[in-house]
N, CA, C and O atoms as a Tripos MOL2 file, in Angstrom:
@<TRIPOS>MOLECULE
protein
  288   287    72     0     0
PROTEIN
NO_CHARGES

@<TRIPOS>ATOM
      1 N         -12.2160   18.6620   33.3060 N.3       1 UNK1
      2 CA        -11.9370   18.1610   34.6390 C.3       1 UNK1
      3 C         -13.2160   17.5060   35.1690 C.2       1 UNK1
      4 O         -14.2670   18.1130   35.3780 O.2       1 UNK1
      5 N         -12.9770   16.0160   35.3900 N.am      2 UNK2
      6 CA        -14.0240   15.5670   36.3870 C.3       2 UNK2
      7 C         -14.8650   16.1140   37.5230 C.2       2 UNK2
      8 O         -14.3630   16.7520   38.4490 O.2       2 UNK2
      9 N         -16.2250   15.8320   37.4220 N.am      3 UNK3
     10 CA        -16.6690   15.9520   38.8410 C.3       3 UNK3
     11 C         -17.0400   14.7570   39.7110 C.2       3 UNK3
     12 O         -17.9760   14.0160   39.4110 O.2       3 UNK3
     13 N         -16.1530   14.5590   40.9850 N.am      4 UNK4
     14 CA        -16.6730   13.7510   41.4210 C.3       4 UNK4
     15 C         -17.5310   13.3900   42.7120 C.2       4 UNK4
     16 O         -17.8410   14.3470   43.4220 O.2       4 UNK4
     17 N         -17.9030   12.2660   43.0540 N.am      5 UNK5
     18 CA        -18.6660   11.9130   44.0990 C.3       5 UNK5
     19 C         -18.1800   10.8650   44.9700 C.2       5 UNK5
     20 O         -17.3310   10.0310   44.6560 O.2       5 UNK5
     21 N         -18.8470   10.9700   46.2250 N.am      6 UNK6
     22 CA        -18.4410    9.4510   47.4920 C.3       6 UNK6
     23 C         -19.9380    9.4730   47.5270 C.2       6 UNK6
     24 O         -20.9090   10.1810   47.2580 O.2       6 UNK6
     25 N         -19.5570    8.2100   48.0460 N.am      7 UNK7
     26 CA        -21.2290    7.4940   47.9290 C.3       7 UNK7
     27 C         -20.9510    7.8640   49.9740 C.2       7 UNK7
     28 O         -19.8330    7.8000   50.4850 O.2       7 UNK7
     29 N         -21.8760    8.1170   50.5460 N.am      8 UNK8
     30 CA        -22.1090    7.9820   51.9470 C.3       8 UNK8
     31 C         -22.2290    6.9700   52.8120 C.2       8 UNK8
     32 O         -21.8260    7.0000   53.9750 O.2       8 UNK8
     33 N         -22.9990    5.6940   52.0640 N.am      9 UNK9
     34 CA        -22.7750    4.6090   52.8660 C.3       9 UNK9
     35 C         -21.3010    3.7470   52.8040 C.2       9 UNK9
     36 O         -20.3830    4.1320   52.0800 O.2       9 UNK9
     37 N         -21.2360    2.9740   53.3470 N.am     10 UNK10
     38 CA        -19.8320    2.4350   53.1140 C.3      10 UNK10
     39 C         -20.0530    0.7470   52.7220 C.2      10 UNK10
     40 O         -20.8970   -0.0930   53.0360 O.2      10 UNK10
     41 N         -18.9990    0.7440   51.9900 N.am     11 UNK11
     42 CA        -19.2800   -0.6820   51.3940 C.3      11 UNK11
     43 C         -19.1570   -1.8800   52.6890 C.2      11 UNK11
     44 O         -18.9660   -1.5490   53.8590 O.2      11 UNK11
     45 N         -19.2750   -3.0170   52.3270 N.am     12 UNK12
     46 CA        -19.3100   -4.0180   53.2130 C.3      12 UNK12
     47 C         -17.6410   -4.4430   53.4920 C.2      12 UNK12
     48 O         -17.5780   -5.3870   54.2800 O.2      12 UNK12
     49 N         -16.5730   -4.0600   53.1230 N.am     13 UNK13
     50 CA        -15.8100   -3.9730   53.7150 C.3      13 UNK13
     51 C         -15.1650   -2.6690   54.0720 C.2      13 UNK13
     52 O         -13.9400   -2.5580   54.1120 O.2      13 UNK13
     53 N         -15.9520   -1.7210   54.3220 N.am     14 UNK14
     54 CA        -16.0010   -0.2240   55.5450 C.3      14 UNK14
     55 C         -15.3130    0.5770   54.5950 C.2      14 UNK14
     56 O         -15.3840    1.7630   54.9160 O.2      14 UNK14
     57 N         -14.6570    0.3790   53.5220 N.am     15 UNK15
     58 CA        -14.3270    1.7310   52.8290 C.3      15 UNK15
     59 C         -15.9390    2.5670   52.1380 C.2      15 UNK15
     60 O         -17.0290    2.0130   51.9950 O.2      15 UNK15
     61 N         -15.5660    4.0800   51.8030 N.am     16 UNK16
     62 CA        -16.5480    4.8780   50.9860 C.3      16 UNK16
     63 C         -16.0850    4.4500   49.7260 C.2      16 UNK16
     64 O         -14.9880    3.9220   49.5450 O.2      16 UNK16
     65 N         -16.8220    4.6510   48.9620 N.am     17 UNK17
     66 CA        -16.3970    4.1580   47.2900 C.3      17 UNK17
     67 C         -16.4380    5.3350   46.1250 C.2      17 UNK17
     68 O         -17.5220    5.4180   45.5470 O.2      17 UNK17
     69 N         -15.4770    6.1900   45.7310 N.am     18 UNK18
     70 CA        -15.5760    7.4500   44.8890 C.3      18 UNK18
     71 C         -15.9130    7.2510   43.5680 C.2      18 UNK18
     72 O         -15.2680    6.3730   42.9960 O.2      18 UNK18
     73 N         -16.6680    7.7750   42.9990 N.am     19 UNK19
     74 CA        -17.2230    7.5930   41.6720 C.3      19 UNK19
     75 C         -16.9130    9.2680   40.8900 C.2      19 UNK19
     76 O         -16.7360   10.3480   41.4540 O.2      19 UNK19
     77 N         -16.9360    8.9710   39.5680 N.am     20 UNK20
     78 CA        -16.9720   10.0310   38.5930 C.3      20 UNK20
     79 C         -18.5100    9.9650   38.1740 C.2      20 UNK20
     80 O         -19.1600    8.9660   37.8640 O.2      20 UNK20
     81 N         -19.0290   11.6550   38.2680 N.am     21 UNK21
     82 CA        -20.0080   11.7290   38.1330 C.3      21 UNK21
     83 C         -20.8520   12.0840   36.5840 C.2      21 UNK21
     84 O         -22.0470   12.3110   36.3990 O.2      21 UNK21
     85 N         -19.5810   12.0190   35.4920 N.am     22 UNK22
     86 CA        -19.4450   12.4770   34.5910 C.3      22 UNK22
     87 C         -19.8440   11.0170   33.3870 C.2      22 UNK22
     88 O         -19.8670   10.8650   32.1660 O.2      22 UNK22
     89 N         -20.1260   10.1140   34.6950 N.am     23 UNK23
     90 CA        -19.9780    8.5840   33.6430 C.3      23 UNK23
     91 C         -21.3420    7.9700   33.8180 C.2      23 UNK23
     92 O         -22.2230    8.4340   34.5420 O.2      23 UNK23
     93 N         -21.4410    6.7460   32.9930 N.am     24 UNK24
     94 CA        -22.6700    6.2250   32.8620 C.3      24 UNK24
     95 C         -22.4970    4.6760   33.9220 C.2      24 UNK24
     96 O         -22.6700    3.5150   33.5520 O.2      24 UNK24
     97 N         -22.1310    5.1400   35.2070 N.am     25 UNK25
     98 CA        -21.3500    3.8620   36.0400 C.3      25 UNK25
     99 C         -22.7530    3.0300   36.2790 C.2      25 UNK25
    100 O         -23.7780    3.7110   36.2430 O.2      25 UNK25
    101 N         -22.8160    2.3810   36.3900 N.am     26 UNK26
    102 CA        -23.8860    1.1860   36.8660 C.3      26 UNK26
    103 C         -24.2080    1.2640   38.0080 C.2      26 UNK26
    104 O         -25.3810    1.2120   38.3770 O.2      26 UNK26
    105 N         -22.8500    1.4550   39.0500 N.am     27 UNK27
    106 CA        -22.9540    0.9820   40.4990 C.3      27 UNK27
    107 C         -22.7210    2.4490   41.3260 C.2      27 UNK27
    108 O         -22.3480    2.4850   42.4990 O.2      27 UNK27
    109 N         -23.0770    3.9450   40.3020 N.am     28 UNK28
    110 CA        -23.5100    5.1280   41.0560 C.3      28 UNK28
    111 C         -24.7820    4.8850   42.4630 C.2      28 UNK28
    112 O         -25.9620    4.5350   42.4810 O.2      28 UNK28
    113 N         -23.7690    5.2890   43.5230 N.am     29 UNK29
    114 CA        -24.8330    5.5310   44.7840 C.3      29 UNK29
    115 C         -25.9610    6.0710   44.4730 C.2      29 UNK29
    116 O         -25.9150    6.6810   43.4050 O.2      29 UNK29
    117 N         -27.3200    6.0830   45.1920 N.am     30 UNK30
    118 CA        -28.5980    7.0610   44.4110 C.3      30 UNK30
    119 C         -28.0530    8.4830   44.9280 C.2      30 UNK30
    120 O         -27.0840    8.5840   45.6800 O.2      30 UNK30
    121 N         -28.7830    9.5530   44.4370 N.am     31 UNK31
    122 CA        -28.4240   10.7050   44.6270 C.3      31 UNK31
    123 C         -28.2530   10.7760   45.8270 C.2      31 UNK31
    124 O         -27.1530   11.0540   46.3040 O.2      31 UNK31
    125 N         -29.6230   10.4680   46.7540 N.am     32 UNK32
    126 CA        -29.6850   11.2470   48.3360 C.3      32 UNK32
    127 C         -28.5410   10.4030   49.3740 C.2      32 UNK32
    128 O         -28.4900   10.5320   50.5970 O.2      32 UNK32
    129 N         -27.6260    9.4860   48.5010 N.am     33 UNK33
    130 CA        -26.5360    8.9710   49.4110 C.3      33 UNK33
    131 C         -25.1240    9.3470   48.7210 C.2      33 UNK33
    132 O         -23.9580    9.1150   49.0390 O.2      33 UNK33
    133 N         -25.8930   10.2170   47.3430 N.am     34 UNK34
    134 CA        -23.9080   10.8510   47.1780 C.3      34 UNK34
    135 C         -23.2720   12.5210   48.4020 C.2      34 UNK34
    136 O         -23.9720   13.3350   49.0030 O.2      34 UNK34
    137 N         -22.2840   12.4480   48.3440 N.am     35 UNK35
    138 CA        -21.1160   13.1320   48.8320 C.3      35 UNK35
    139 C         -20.6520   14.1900   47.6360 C.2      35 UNK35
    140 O         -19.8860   13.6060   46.8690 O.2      35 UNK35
    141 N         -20.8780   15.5220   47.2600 N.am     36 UNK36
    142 CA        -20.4600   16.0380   46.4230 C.3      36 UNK36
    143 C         -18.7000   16.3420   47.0810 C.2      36 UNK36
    144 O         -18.3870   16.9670   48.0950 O.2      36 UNK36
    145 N         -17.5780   15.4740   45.8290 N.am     37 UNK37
    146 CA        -16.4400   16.1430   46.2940 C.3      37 UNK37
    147 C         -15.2930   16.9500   45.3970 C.2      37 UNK37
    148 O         -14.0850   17.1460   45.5370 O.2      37 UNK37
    149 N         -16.2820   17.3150   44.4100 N.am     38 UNK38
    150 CA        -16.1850   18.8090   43.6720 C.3      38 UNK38
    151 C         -15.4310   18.0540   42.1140 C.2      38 UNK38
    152 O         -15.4660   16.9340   41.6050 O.2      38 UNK38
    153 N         -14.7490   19.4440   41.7510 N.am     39 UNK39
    154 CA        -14.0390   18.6980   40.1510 C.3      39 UNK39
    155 C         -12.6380   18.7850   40.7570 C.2      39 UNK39
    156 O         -12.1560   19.6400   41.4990 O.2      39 UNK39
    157 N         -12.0010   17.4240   40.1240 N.am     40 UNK40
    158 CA        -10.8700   17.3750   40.7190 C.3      40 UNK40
    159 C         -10.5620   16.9430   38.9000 C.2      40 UNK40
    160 O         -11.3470   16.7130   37.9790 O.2      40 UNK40
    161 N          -8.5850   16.9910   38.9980 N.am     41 UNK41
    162 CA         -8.1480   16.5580   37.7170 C.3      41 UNK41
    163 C          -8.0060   14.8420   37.6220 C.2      41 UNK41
    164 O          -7.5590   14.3230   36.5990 O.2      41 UNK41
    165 N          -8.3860   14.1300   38.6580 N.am     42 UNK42
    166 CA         -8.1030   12.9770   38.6730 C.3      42 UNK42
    167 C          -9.1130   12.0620   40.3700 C.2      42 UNK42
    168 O          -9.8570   12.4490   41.2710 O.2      42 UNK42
    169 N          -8.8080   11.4330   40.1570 N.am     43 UNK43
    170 CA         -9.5740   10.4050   41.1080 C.3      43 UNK43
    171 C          -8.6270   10.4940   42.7490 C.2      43 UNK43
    172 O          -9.1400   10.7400   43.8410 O.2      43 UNK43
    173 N          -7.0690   10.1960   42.4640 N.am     44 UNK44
    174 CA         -6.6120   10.8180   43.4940 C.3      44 UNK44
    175 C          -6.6990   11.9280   44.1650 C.2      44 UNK44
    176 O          -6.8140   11.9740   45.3900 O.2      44 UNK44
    177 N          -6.6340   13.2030   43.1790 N.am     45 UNK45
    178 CA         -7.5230   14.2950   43.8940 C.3      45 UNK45
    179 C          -8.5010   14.2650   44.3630 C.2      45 UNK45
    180 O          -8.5330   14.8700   45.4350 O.2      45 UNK45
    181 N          -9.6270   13.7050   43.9850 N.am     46 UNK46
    182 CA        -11.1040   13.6340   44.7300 C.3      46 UNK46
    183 C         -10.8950   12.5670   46.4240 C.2      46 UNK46
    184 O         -11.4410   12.6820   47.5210 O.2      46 UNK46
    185 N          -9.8700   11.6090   45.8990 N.am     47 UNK47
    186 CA         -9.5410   10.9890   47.6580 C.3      47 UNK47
    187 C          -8.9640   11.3170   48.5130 C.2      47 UNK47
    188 O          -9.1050   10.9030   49.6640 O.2      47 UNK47
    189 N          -7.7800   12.5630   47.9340 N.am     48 UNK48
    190 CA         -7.6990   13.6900   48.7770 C.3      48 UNK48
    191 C          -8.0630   14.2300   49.8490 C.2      48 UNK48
    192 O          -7.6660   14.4280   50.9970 O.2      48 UNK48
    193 N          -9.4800   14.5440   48.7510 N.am     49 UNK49
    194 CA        -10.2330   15.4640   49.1450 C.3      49 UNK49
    195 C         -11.6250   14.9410   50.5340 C.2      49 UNK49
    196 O         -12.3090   15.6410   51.2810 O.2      49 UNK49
    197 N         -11.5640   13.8590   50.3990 N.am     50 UNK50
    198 CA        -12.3740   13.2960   51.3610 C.3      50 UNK50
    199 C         -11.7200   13.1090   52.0950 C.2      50 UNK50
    200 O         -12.3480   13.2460   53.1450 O.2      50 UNK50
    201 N         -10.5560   12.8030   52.3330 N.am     51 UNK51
    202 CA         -9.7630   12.2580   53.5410 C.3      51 UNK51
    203 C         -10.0200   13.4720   54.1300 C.2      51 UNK51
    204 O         -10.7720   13.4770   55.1040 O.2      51 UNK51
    205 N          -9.3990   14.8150   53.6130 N.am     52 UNK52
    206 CA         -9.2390   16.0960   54.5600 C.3      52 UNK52
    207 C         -10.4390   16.3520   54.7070 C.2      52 UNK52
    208 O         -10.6320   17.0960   55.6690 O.2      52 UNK52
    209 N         -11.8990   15.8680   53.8240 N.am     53 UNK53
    210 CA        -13.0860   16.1160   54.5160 C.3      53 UNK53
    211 C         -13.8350   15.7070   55.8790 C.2      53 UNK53
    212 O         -14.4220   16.3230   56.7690 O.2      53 UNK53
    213 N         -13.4240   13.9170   55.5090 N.am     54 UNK54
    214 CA        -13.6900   12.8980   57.1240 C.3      54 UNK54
    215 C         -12.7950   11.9700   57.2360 C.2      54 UNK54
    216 O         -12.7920   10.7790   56.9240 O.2      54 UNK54
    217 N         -11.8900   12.7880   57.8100 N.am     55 UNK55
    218 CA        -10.7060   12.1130   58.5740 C.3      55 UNK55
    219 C         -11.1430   10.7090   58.9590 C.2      55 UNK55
    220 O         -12.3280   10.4130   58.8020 O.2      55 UNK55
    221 N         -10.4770   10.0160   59.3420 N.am     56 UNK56
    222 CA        -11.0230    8.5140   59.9080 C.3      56 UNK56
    223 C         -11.6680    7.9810   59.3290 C.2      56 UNK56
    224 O         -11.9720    6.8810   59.7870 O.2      56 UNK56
    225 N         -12.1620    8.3000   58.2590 N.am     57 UNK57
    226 CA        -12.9160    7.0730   57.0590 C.3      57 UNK57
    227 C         -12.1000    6.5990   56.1120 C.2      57 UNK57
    228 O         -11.1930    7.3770   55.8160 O.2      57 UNK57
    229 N         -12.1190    5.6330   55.5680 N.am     58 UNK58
    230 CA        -11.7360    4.7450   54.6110 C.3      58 UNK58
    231 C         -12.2710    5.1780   53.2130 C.2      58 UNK58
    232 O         -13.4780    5.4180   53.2210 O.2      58 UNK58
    233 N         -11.6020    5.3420   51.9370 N.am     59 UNK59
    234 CA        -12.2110    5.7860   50.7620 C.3      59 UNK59
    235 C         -11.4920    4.4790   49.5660 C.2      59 UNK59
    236 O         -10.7910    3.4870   49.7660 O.2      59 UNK59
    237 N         -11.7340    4.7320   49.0550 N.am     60 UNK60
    238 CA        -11.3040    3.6850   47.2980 C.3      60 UNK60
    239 C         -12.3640    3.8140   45.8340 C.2      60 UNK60
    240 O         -13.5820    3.7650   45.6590 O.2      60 UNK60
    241 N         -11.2940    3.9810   45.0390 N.am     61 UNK61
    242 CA        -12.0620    4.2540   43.6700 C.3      61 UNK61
    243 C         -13.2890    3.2320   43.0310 C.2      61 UNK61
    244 O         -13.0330    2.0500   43.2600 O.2      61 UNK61
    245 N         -14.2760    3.4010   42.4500 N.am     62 UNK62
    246 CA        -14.6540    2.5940   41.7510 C.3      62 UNK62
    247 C         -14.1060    2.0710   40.9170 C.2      62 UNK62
    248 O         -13.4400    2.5600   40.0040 O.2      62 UNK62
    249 N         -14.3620    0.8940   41.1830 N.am     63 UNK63
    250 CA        -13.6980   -0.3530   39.8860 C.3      63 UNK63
    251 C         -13.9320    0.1470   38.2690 C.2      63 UNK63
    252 O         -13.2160   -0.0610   37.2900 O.2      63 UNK63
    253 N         -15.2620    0.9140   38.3870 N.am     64 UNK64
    254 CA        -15.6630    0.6180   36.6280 C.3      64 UNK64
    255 C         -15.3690    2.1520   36.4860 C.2      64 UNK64
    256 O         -14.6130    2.2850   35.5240 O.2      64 UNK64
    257 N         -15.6640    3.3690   37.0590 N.am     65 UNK65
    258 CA        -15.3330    4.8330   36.8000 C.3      65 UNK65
    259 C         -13.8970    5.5090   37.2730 C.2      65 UNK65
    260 O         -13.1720    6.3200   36.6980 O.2      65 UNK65
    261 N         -13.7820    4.8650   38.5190 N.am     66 UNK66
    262 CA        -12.3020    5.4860   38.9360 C.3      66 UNK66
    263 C         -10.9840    4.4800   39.5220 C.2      66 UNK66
    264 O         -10.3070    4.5770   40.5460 O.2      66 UNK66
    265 N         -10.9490    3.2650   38.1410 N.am     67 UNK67
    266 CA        -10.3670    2.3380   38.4300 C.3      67 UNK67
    267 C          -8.9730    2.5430   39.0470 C.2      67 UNK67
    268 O          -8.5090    1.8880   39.9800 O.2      67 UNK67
    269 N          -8.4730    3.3860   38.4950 N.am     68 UNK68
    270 CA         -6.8500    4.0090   38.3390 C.3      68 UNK68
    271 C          -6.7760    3.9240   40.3340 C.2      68 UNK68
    272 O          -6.0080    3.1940   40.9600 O.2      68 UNK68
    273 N          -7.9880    5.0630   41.0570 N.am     69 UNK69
    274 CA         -7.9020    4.3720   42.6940 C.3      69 UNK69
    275 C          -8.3670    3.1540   43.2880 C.2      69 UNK69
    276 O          -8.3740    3.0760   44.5170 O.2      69 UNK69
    277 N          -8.7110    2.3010   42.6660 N.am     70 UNK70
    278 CA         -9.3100    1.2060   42.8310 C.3      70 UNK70
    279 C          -8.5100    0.6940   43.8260 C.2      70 UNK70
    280 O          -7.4030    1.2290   43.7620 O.2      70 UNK70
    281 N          -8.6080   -0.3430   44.9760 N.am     71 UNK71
    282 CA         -7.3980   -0.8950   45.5020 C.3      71 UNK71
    283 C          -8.0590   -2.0760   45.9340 C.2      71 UNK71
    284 O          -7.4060   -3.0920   45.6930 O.2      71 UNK71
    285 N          -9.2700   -2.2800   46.5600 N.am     72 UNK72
    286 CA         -9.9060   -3.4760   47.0350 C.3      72 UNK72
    287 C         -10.6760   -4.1260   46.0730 C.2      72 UNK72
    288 O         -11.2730   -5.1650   46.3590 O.2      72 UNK72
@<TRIPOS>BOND
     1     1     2 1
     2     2     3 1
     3     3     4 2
     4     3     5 am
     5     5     6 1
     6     6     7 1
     7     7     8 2
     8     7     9 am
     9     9    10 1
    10    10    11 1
    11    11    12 2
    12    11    13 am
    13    13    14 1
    14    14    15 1
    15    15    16 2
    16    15    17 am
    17    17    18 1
    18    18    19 1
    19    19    20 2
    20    19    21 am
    21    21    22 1
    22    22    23 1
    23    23    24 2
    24    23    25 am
    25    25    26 1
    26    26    27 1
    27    27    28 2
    28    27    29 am
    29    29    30 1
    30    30    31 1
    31    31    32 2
    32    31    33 am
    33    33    34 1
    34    34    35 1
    35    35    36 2
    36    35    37 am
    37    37    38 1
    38    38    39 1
    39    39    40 2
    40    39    41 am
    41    41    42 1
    42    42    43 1
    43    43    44 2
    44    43    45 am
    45    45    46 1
    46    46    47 1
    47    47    48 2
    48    47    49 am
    49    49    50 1
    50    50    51 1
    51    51    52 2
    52    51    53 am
    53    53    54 1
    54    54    55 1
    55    55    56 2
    56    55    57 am
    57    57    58 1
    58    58    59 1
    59    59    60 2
    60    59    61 am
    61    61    62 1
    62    62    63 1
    63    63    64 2
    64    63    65 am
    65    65    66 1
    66    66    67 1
    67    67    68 2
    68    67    69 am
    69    69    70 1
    70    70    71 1
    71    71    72 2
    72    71    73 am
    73    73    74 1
    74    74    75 1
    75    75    76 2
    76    75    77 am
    77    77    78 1
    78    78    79 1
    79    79    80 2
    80    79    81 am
    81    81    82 1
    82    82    83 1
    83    83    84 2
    84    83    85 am
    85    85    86 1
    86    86    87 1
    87    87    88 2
    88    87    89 am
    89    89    90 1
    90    90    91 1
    91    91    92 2
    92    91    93 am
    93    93    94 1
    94    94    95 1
    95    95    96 2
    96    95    97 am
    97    97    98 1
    98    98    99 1
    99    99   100 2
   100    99   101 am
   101   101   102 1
   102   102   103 1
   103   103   104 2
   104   103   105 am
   105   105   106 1
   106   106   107 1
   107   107   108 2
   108   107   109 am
   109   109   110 1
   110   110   111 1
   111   111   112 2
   112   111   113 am
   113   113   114 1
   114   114   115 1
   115   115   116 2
   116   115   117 am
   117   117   118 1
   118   118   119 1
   119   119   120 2
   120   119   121 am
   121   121   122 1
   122   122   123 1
   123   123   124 2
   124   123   125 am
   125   125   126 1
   126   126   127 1
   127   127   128 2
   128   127   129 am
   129   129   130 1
   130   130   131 1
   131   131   132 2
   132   131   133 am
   133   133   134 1
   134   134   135 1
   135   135   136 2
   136   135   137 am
   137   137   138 1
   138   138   139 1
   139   139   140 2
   140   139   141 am
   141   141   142 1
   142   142   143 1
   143   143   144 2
   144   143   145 am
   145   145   146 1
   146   146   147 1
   147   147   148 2
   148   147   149 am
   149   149   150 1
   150   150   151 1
   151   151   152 2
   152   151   153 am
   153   153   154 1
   154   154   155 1
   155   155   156 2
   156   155   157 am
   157   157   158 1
   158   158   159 1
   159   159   160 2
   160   159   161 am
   161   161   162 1
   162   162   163 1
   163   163   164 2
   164   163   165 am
   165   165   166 1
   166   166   167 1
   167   167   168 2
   168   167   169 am
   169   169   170 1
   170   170   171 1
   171   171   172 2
   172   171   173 am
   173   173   174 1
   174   174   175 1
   175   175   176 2
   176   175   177 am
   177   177   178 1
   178   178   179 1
   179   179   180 2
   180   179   181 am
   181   181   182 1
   182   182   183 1
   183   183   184 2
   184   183   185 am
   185   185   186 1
   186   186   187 1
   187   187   188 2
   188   187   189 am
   189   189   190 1
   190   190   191 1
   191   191   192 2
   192   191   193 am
   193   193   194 1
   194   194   195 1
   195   195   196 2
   196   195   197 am
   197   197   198 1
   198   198   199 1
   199   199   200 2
   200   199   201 am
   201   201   202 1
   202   202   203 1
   203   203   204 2
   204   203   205 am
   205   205   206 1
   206   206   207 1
   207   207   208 2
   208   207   209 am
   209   209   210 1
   210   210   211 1
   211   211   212 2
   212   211   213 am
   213   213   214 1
   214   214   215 1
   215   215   216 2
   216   215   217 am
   217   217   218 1
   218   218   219 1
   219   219   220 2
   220   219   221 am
   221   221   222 1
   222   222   223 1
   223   223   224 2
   224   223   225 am
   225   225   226 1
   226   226   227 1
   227   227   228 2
   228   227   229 am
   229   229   230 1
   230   230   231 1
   231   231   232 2
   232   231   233 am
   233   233   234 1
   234   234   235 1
   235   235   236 2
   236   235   237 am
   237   237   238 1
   238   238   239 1
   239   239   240 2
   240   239   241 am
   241   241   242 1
   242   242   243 1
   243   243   244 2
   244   243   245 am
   245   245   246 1
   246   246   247 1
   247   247   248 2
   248   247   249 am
   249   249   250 1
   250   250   251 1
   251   251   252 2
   252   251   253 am
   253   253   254 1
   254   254   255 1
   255   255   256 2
   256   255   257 am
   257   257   258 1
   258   258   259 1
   259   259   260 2
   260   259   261 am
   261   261   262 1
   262   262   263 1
   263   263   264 2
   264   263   265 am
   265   265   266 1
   266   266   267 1
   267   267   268 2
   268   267   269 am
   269   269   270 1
   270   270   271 1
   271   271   272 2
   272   271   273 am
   273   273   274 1
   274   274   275 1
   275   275   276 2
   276   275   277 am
   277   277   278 1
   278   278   279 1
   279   279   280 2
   280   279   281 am
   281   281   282 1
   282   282   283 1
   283   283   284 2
   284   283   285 am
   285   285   286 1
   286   286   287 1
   287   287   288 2
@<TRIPOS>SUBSTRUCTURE
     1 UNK1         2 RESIDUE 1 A UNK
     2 UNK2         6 RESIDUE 1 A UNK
     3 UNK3        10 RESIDUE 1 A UNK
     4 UNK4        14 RESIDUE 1 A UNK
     5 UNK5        18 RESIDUE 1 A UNK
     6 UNK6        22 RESIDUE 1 A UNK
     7 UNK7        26 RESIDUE 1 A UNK
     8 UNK8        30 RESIDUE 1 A UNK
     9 UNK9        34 RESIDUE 1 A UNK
    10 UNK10       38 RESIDUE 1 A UNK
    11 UNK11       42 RESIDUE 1 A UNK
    12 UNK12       46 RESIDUE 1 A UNK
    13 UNK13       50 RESIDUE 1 A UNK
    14 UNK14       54 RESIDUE 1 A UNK
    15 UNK15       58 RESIDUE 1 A UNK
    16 UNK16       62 RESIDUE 1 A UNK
    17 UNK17       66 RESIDUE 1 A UNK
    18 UNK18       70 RESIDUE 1 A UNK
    19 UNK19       74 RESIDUE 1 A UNK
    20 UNK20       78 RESIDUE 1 A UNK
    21 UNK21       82 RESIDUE 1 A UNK
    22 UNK22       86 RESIDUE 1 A UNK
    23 UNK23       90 RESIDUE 1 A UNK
    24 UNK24       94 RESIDUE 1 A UNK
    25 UNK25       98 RESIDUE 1 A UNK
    26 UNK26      102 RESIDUE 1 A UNK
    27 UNK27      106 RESIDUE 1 A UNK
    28 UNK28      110 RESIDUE 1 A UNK
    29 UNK29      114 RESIDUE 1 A UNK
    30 UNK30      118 RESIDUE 1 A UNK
    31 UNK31      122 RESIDUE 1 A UNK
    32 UNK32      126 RESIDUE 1 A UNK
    33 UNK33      130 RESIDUE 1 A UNK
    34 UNK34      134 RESIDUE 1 A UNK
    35 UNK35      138 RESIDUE 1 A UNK
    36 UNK36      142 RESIDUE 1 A UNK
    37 UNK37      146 RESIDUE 1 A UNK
    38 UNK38      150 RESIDUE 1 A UNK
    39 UNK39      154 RESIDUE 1 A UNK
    40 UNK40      158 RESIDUE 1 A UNK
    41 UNK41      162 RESIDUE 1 A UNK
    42 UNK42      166 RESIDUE 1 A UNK
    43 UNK43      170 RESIDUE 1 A UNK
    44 UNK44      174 RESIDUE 1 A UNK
    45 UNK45      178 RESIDUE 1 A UNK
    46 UNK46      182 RESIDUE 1 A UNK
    47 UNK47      186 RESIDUE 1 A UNK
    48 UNK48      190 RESIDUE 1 A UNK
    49 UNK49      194 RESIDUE 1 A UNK
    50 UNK50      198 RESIDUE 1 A UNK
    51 UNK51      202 RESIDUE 1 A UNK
    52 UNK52      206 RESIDUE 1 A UNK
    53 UNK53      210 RESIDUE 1 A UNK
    54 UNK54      214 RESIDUE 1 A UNK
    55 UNK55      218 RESIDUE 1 A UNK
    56 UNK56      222 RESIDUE 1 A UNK
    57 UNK57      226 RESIDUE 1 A UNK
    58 UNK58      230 RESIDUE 1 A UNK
    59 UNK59      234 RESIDUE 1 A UNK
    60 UNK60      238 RESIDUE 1 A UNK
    61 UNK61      242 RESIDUE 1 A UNK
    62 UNK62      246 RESIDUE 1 A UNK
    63 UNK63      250 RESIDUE 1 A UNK
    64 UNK64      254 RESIDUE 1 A UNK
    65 UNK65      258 RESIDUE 1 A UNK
    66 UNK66      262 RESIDUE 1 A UNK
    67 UNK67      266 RESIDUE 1 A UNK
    68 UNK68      270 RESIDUE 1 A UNK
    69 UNK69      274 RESIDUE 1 A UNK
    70 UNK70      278 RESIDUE 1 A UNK
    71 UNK71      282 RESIDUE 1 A UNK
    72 UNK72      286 RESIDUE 1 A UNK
């Protein structure tokens, strides 16, 4: 089971961007701006999991680690 991460800042069009922390992604946030949001079985679980963390934010998968949520 994955572990994954949200990056804290938000991209330039206002979503957070969830990454698998388990991968060799390129475009991983640096550490002191990831979001630990635990092991989930999938990428939808981890966006889940942020929503019920901060309500009112915007989330979406990484393109290259958690394409499957990808949407923008």
């Amino acid at each position: 089971m994955p572990f994954y991460i949200v990056n804290r800042n938000p991209q330039s069009t206002g979503e957070h961007e969830v990454h698998r922390n388990d991968c060799t992604c390129s475009h991983m946030p640096t550490p002191s701006n990831r979001i630990d949001l635990g092991f989930h079985y999938n990428c939808q679980g981890a966006i889940i999991e942020a929503k019920r963390r901060f309500p009112g934010h915007q989330f979406d998968g990484c393109y290259y680690c958690s394409n499957a949520c990808h949407a923008r």
